[in-house]
N, C-alpha and C positions, 0 to 999 in steps of 0.2 A: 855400179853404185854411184850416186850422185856426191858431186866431189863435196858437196856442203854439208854434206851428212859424215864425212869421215873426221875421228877426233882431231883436235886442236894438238899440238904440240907445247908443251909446259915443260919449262924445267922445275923441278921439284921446290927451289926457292921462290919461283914466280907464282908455284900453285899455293905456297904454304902462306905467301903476303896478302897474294888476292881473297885466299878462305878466311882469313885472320879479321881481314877490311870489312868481307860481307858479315862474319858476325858479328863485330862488334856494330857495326851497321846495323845491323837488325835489332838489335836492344839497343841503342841510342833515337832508333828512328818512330819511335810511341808505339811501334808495331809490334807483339808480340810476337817471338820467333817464330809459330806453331802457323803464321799469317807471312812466313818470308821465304819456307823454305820449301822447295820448289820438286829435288828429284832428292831417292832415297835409295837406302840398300842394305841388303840381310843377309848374314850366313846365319841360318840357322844351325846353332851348335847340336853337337850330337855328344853324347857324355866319354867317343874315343877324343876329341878333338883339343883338349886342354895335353895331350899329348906331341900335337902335332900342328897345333897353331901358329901359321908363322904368320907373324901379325903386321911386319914389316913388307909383304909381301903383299898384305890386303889393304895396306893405305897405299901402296901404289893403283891398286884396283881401284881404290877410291878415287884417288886422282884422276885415273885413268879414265873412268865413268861421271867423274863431275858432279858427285854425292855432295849434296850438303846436310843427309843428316843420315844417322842409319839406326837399324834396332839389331841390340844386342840382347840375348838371351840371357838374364838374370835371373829369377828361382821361380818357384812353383813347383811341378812336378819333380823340376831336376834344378838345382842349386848349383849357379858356376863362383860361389864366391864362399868364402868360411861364415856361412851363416852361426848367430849367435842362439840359435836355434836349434838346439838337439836334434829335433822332428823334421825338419827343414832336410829330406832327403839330398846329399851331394852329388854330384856328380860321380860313378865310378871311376872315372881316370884322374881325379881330378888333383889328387895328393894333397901336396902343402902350397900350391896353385890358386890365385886369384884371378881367375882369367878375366872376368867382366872387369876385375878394376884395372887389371890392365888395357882392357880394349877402351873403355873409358877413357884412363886417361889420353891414350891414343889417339882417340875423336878428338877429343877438346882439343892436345896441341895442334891436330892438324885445323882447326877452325870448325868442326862438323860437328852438329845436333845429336844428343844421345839419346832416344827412348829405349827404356829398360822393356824388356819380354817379360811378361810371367805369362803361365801356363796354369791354372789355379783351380782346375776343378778334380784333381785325381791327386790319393795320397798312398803312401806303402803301406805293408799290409801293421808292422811297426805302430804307424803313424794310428791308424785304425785300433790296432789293440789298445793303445793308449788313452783314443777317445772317441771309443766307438761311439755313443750318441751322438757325434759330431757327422754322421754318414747317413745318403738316404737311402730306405728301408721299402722293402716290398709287400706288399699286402700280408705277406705273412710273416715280416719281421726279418727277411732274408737283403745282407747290403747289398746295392745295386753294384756290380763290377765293371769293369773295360779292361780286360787284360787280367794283368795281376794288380793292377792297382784298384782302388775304392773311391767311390765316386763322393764327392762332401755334397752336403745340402744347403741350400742356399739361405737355409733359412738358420742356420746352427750357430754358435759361434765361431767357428771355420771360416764362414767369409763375412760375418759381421767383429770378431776379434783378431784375428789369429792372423789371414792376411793384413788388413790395415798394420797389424805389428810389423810384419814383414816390409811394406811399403817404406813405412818408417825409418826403416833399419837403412835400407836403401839408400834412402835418401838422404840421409846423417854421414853415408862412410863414403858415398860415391857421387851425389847430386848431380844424376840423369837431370835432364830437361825437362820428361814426363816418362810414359808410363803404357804399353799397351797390352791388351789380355787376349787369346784368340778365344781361349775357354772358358769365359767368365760367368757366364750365364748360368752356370750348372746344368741340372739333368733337365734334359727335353722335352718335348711334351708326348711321347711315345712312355712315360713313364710317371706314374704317382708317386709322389713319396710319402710313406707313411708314418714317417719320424714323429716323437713326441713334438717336435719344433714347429712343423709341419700342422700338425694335429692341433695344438693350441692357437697357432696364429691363424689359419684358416677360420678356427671357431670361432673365435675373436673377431675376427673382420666381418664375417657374413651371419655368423648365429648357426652353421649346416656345422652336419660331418664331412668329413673329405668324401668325395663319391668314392664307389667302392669300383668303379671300372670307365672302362671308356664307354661313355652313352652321350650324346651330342644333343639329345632330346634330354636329356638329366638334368634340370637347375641346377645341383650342387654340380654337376660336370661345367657347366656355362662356367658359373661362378666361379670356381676356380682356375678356368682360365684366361679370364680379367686380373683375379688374384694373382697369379702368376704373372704378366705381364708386368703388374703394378709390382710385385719384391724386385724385379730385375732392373726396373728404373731406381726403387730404392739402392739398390747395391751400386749403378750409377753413380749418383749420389753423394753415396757416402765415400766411395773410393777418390772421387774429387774434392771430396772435403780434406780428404786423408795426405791426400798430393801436393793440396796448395797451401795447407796448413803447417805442414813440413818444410815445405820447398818455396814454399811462394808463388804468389798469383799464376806465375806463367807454366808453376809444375804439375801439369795437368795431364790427368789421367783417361784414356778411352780407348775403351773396348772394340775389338775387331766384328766387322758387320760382313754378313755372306751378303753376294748380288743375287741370291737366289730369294723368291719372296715366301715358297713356301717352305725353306729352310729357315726365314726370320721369324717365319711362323710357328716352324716345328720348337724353336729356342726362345721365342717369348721376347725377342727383339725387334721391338716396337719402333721401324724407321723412322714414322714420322716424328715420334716424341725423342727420340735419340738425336734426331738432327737435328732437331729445338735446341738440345742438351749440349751438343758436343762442340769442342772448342775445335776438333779437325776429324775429320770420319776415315778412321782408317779401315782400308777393306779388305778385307782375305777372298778375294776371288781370282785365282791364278790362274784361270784357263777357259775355254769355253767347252760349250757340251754343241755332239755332232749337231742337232735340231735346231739350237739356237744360233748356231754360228758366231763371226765375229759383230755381228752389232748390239748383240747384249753388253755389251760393254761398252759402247758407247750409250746405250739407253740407260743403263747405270749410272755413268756420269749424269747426265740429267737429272735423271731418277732424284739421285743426290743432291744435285744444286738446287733446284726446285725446291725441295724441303729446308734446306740449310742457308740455302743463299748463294749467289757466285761468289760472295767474298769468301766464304770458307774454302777452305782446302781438302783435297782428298784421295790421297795417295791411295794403291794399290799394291798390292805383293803380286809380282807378276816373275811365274817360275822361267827359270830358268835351264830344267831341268825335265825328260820326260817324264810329262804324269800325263797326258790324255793323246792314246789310249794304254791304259796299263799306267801301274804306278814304277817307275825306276826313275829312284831317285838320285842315284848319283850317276847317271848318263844323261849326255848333254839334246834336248829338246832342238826339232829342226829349226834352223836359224830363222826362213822363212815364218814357220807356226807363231815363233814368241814372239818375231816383229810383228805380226799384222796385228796378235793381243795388244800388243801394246799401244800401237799405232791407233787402233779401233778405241781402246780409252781415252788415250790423250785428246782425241779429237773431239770428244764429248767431257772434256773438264777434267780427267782425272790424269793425278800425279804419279809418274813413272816410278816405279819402286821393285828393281830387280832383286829374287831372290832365289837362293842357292842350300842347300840342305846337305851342310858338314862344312867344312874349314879345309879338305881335302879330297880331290879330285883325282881320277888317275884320268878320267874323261875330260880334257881341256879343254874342247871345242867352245862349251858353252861360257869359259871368259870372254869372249868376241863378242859373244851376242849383243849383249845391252850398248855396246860401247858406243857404236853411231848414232843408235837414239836417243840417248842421256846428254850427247853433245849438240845433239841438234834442236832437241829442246832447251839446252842451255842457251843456244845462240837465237835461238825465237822465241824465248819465254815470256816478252812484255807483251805477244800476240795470244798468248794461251792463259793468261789467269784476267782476271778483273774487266770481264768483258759480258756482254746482255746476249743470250741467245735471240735467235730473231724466229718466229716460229708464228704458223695461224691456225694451226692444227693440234688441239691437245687431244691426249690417248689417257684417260682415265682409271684410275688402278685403287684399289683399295683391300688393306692385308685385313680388314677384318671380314672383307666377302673371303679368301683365303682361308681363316680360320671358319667360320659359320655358313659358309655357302661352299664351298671347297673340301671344307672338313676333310675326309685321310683320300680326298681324290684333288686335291689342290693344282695338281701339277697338267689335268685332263682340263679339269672345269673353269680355272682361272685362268690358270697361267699358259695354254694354250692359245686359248683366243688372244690374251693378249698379244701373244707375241708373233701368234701369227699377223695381226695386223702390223705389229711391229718389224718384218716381213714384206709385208705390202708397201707399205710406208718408205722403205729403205730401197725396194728395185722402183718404186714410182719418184724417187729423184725427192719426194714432199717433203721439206722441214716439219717435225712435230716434238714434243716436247709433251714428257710424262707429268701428268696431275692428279692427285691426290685427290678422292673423292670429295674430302670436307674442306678443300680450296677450288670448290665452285666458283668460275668469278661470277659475281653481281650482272655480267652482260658479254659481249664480241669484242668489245674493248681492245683485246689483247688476242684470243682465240674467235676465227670465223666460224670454226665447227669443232666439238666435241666428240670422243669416238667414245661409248661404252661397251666393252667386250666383254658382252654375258658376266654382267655384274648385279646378279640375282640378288645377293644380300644386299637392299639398301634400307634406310629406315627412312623414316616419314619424314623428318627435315630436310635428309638426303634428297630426297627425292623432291620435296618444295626448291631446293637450293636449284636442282635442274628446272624444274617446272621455273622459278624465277629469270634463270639464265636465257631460256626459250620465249619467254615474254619481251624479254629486253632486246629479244632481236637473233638471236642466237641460234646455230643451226646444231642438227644432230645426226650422230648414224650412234643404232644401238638394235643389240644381238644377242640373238638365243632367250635365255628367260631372263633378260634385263629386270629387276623391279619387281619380280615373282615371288619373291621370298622376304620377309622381313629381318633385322639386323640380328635374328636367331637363327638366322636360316629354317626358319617356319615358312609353311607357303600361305599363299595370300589367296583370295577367291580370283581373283583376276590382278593384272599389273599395276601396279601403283602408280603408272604413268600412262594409262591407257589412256586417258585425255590427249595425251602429248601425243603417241605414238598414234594415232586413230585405230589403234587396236584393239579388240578383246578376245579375252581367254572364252573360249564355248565350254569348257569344262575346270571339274577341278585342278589345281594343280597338284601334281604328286608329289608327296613325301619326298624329302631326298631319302636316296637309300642308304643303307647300313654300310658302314667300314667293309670294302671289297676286300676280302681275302690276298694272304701275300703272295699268292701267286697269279693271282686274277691281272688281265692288262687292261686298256682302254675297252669302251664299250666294241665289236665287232661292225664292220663299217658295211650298210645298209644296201642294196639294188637299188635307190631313189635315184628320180632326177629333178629337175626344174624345169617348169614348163615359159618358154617366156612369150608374152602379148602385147601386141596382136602376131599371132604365127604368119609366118612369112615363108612357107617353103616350097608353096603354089609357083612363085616368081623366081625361085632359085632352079639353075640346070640340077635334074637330078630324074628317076622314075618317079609317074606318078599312079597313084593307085586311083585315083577319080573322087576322093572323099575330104581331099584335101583343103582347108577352111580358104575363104577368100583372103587372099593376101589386102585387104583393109587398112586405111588409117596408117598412122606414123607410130612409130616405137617411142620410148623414153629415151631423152639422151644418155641416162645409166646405162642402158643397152645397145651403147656406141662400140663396136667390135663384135657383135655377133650378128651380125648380117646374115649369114648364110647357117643359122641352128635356128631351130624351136626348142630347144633340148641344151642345158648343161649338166655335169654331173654332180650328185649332190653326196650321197652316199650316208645320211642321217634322216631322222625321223622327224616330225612335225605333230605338232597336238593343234588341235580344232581351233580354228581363229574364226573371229568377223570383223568386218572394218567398216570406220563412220564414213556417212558420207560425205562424197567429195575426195574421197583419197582413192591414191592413184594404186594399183596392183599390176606391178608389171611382171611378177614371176605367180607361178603357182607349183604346188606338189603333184609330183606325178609318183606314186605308192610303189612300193617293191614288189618285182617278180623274178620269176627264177632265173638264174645264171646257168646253169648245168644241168642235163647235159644241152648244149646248144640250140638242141632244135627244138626247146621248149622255152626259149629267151627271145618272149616276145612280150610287147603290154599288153597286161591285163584291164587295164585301166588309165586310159590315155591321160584323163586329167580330173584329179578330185576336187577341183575349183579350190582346196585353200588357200590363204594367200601366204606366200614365203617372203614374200617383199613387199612391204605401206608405204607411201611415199605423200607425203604432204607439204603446203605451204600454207606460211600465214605469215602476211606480212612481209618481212624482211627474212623470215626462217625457214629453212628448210629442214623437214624431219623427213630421216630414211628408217623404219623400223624391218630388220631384217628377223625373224624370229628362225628360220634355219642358220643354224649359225655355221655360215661359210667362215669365218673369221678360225675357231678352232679346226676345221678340216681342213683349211688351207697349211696351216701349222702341220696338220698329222701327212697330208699327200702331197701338197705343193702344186696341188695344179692349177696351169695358168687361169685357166678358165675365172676361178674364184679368187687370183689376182684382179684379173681384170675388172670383174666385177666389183669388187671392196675399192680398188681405185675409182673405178666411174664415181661408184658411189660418195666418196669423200670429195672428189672434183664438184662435184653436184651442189653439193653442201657449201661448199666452202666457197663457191663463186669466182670471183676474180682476186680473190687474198691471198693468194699462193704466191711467196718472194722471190721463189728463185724456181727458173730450170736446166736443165742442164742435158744437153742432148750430143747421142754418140752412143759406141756401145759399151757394153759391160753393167757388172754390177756395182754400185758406185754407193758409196755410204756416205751422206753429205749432211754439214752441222753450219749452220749457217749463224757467225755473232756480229755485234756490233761495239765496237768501242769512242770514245768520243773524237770525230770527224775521221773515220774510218771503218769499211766492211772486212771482216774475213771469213772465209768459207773454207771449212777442211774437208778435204774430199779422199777418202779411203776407197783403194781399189781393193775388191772382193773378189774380182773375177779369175776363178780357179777351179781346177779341177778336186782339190782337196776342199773347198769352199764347208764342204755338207759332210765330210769324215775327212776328221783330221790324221796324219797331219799333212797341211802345207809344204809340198819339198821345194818349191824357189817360186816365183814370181814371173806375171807376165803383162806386158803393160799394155797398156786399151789408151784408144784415139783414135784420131783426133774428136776432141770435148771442145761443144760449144755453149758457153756458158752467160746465161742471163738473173741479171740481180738485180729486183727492180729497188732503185734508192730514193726514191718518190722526188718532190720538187724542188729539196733542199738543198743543201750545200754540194755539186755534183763533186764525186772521186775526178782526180785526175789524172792519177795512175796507178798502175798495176804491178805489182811484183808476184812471182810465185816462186814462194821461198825456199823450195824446197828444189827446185831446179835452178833457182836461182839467177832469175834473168825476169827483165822487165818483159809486160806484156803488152801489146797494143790494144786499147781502151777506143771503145766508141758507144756513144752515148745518143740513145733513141728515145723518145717522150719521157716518163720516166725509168728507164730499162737503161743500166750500164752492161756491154756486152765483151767478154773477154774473151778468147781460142788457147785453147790448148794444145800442142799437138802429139804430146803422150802420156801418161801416168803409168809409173810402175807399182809403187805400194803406193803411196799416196801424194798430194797435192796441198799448198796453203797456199790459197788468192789472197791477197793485201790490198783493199785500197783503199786508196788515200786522195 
């Protein structure tokens, strides 16, 4: 372990002066708290734990870890304090105990930020008999449950009276800082609720009944789930009105957001209007899933800043305990697994926030865990907040193709593609940075090329916003049925960008299909392949059969690395294309035949002239229109082949505006900012045999890394430091290219310069 990453030695006098300084600090400095404080940490109480809390024992954890603010468990489901509130379920162990005020006061003396927990969408069955109208209701009048509890409606007075009371209360006996919810949202969108509450506001908003089922072609379906969306921003809202109205300006209340997008979707949590909204975005995503790996969480961070701003802040609850694979919760997560989680956030903007599930462990290992990241971000911290990503590549996303182009297959149709490119992205060394469909820029300004991954749902300004971007100079790669669908996920006669792309549809586009049954998986993966031109296999050693095309002409440079194929694999379908002229086709569909038994796996059909690949210019732009959308199969298979090519393809694009490379081996996760007269590049090593199923059991470092960042004419860096190993590095400096050496990484790397 590198010796700069092991904690600091404090005596408990020194920690309790220094916490005391930074906050008063922070409220004297114009800054609101919620804008100073930095690392964070949670035991999630469990209702043994007011039994066995020794609370003396967790502000040396605190200490220990470098906390400056943590979230304690206050009511909702489970009440850690004598609520004044009959219905206000307590804690079973909880006695003549006030545990949250005690932890409270705790924070405060030791100088640390309190945000209260509630828990707010489930109540006893008690709480239910008393006001039942207050619960949502199913087509046949039957409440919805989770357990044994009863699930409130968002639309009831439940969460438009009853919590705000509760807030209130809070804040009057105990005055937390703010406030966070992980289940505020209420019931999800896998469920109607048919409550009186429900019933009248819906009709009131739109003039419909509530649909009577899921149908995604249903108007009254559409409608309400706009309606939805929009009560959840209301309950926003009003819970910050409720926060700062009590508590004052800086008691500010926000709800926990999943990194997942069509979980934000399933819950009516509207990122991009939440990140307008919130004073700090706190997130509940504790782990990564095996497919995604660990740079979803760094494309999170982004994700995040992008919508909100780098000046906001954005902690994460990041467990500490095994939950992937299997949930056990009170054993302790391999050391390995949770560093690189966290590692992988931090480096993409988000704030470390260790968390633990109970007050008592008989598994201790995972105290260790957080300890040398918390302190290592303490002592780098003016390198990780308030700083400009530096990026030429944006990767395009949008939750309402999610809901209406995704609809109950989100996680195939959308969020595939994406992230397989985000994938691509990350073993090609490329900075990119997530954009939000409706922050098209105006022009290349900022982004050289744009990446759309099969973002079928767009609407007609959406789509002028691109067609404007592409005029002003701006390049593209865009995939699968980009633009086929309008903002209902209706299909269109042909792309709504078919000018841009020199593409068109030769036939109708199909319906999306019906909600795939719960046991149904991804569609079944196809015999197809890709035929690439001009075939070149005439000139390669190999047998020849005499029929062989003349190896003619030059390739495209997108098809730099496949020298020696006419053939890659594709393993999806393709609908009838034509292309304008003047554009370039340098793949084509070659159609499915048999697999089994062998000796009948041969083509049927050498090449059906479609094109799988459009490749055009105008001007200063380059458009790549791939309509096989390698970008999602590369997510589901991972093979290189369709790396290589999504890379060509974005190199293509993007021209000479790509700022950084970095050469050596391994997988390397690199986030590249800018602060004023200063670069820093955070470089996360991935390279593991647990990489793709977790977990992580230790680390193994890759190099020697040769690293280039071009800083163009200006102010040239003079030196180098990499903080994390913590020694200067020797700096040389070529046209505009500053070039630094590394000669290992184990989990990861921060260049500095200056």
């Amino acid at each position: 372990m590198s010796r700069s990453l092991l904690p600091p030695v404090l005596t408990r006098r020194a920690f309790l002066g220094s916490a005391a300084v930074a906050l008063s600090g922070a409220r004297s400095s114009g800054e609101p708290w919620y804008r100073r404080v930095y690392r964070w940490g949670q035991t999630n109480i469990t209702e043994k734990d007011p039994e066995r809390y020794d609370i003396e024992w967790w502000r040396r954890h605190w200490k220990r870890t470098a906390v400056q603010a943590v979230i304690i468990n206050a009511g909702g489901i489970v009440a850690y304090y004598p609520s004044k509130f009959p219905l206000h379920y307590r804690a079973r162990f909880l006695g003549g105990r006030d545990l949250f005020g005690e932890l409270v006061e705790a924070a405060h003396r030791d100088g640390i930020y309190v945000m209260a927990r509630m828990d707010s969408s489930r109540a006893s069955e008690e709480f239910f008999r008393a006001h039942p109208d207050w619960f949502a209701r199913d087509r046949q009048g039957n409440p919805y449950r989770a357990g044994d509890r009863y699930l409130a409606c968002i639309n009831s007075p439940y969460f438009e009276e009853y919590l705000p009371g509760v807030l209130v209360e809070i804040i009057e006996r105990y005055h937390p800082d703010g406030f966070t919810d992980n289940s505020w949202a209420g019931l999800g969108r896998d469920s109607i609720c048919y409550c009186t509450y429900c019933e009248r506001s819906f009709r009131a908003a739109t003039g419909l009944a509530l649909p009577e089922r899921h149908d995604w072609d249903d108007p009254a379906f559409r409608r309400w789930i706009l309606w939805s969306y929009r009560r959840r921003l209301e309950i926003w809202d009003l819970n910050n009105r409720t926060t700062q109205s009590a508590g004052g300006p800086e008691c500010i209340w926000s709800g926990m957001l999943s990194g997942s997008l069509s979980g934000l979707a399933r819950s009516f949590r509207d990122l991009r209007e939440i990140a307008r909204r919130a004073h700090i975005l706190m997130l509940d995503h504790q782990r990564r899933e095996d497919d995604l790996g660990f740079p979803q969480n760094g494309d999170l961070g982004k994700r995040i800043h992008e919508l909100a701003g780098w000046d906001k802040l954005a902690p994460e609850s990041m467990a500490m305990y095994q939950n992937h694979p299997g949930y056990f919760r009170v054993t302790s997560k391999t050391p390995a697994e949770a560093r690189l989680w966290m590692i992988a956030g931090i480096a993409g903007g988000i704030q470390p926030w260790w968390h633990y599930v109970g007050a008592y462990h008989e598994d201790r290992r995972m105290y260790r865990t957080p300890e040398p990241v918390m302190n290592w971000v303490r002592e780098n911290q003016e390198f990780l907040v308030r700083r400009e990503p530096v990026a030429s590549v944006g990767l395009v996303w949008s939750q309402r193709n999610a809901d209406f182009f995704g609809r109950d297959q989100a996680a195939d149709r959308v969020e595939a593609p994406y992230y397989g490119f985000m994938h691509v992205l990350v073993r090609a060394r490329i900075p990119y940075l997530p954009v939000h469909v409706d922050d098209i820029p105006a022009g290349p300004e900022r982004f050289a090329v744009l990446i759309l991954p099969n973002l079928g749902s767009l609407s007609d300004a959406q789509c002028e916003a691109i067609r404007r971007y592409v005029k002003a100079g701006g390049s593209l790669v865009a995939t699968g049925a980009t633009s086929l669908y309008d903002e209902w996920g209706d299909p269109r006669p042909d792309y709504a960008l078919a000018d841009v792309f020199g593409a068109h549809l030769d036939s109708a586009a199909p319906r999306l299909p019906a909600m795939r049954t719960a046991t149904a998986g991804p569609p079944a993966d196809e015999h197809t392949y890709l035929r690439l031109h001009p075939q070149w296999r005439a000139r390669v050693d190999g047998p020849k059969a005499g029929d062989e095309p003349a190896p003619t002409g030059s390739r495209h440079v997108v098809l730099n690395g496949f020298e020696e194929t006419d053939l890659i694999p594709y393993g999806g379908n393709l609908l009838p294309h034509r292309f304008a002229a003047g554009a370039i086709v340098p793949l084509t569909f070659v159609p499915a035949f048999p697999t089994y038994p062998p000796e009948f796996a041969w083509m049927r059909t050498a090449d059906s002239g479609l094109p799988a690949l459009v490749l055009s210019e105008r001007g200063r732009s380059r458009i790549a229109f791939l309509p096989a959308d390698l970008d999602r199969r590369y997510f589901r298979q991972h093979l290189p082949d369709h790396a290589r090519l999504l890379e060509n393809l974005v190199r293509w694009c993007a021209g000479d505006s790509i700022p950084l490379a970095v050469e050596g081996p391994g997988l390397l996760d690199c986030h590249l900012y800018r602060q004023p007269g200063r670069w820093i590049l955070h470089i996360v090593n991935l390279t593991n045999p647990g990489a793709w199923r977790a977990p992580v059991e230790e680390l193994y470092p890759v190099g020697p890394l040769r690293v280039s960042i071009r800083v163009g004419d200006g102010g040239a860096p003079r030196r180098a430091m990499a903080r994390v190993a913590g020694r200067s590095l020797p700096l040389r400096r070529r046209d505009s290219w500053v070039r630094v050496e590394l000669s290992s990484v184990l989990d990861h790397e921060m260049i500095v310069l200056e």
